[in-house]
N, C-alpha and C positions, 0 to 999 in steps of 0.2 A: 739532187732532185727530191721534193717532198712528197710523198705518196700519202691520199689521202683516200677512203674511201667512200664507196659510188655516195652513201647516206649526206655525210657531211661535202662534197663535190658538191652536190643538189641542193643542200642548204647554203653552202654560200653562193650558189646560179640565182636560186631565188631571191637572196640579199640582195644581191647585185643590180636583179631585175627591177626589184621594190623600191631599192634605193634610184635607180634612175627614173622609174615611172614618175616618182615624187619630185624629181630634178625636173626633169620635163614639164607638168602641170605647174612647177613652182613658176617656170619663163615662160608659160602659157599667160600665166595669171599673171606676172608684169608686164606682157605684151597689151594686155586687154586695160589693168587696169592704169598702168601708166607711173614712169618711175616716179619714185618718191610719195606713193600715193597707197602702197598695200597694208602700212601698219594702220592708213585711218579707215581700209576697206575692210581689215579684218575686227575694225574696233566697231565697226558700224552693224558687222555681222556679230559679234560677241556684247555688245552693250545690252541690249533688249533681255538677253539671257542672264546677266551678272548682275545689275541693276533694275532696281523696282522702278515704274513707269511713273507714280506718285511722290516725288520724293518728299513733300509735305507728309504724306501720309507715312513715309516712313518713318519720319522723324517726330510723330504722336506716335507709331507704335514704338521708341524708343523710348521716349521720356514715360511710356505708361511703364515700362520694364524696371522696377522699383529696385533688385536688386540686383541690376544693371547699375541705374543710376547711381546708387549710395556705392557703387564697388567705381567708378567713373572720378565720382566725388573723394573718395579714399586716397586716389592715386592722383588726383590734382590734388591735393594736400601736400603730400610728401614731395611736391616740385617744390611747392614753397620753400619746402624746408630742406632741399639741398639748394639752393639757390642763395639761403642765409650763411652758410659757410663759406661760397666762393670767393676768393679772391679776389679784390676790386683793383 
C-alpha cells in the first residue's frame, strides 16, 4: 500500500479535478461545435491574435526592414549554391 501524505493526497485530488474539468469542457466544445470542426474553431479564435489584419501592409513593413532583407537575400544565396553540387 503507498502512503502518501495529506499535502501531496490534495495535490494529486486537484490534478485529477483539473484534468477532468478540461476533459469535460473539451466534449462540451465538440458537442456545440460539431466533429471535425474544432481545429478550424480554434483557428478562427487564434488567427486575429497571430496574424496582422493588413497582410499588404505587412509585407511593406517587411521589405522596409533592410537588414532583414539583405540577411533573407544572404540565405537565398547559399541555396543556390548547395543546389550546384547536387547530384543530378
Amino acid at each position: 500500500m503507498l502512503l502518501l501524505d495529506q499535502a501531496t493526497r490534495q495535490n494529486l485530488w486537484r490534478q485529477l479535478v483539473e484534468g477532468l474539468e478540461a476533459y469535460t469542457e473539451g466534449i462540451a466544445a465538440h458537442r456545440v461545435i460539431g466533429r471535425r470542426r474544432i481545429s478550424r474553431f480554434l483557428e478562427t479564435l487564434a488567427r486575429p491574435h497571430v496574424l496582422k489584419n493588413d497582410l499588404e501592409a505587412a509585407y511593406r513593413e517587411m521589405a522596409a526592414d533592410e537588414r532583414r532583407e539583405a540577411e533573407a537575400l544572404e540565405w537565398s544565396e547559399g541555396l543556390v549554391g548547395d543546389i550546384e553540387d547536387a547530384p543530378r
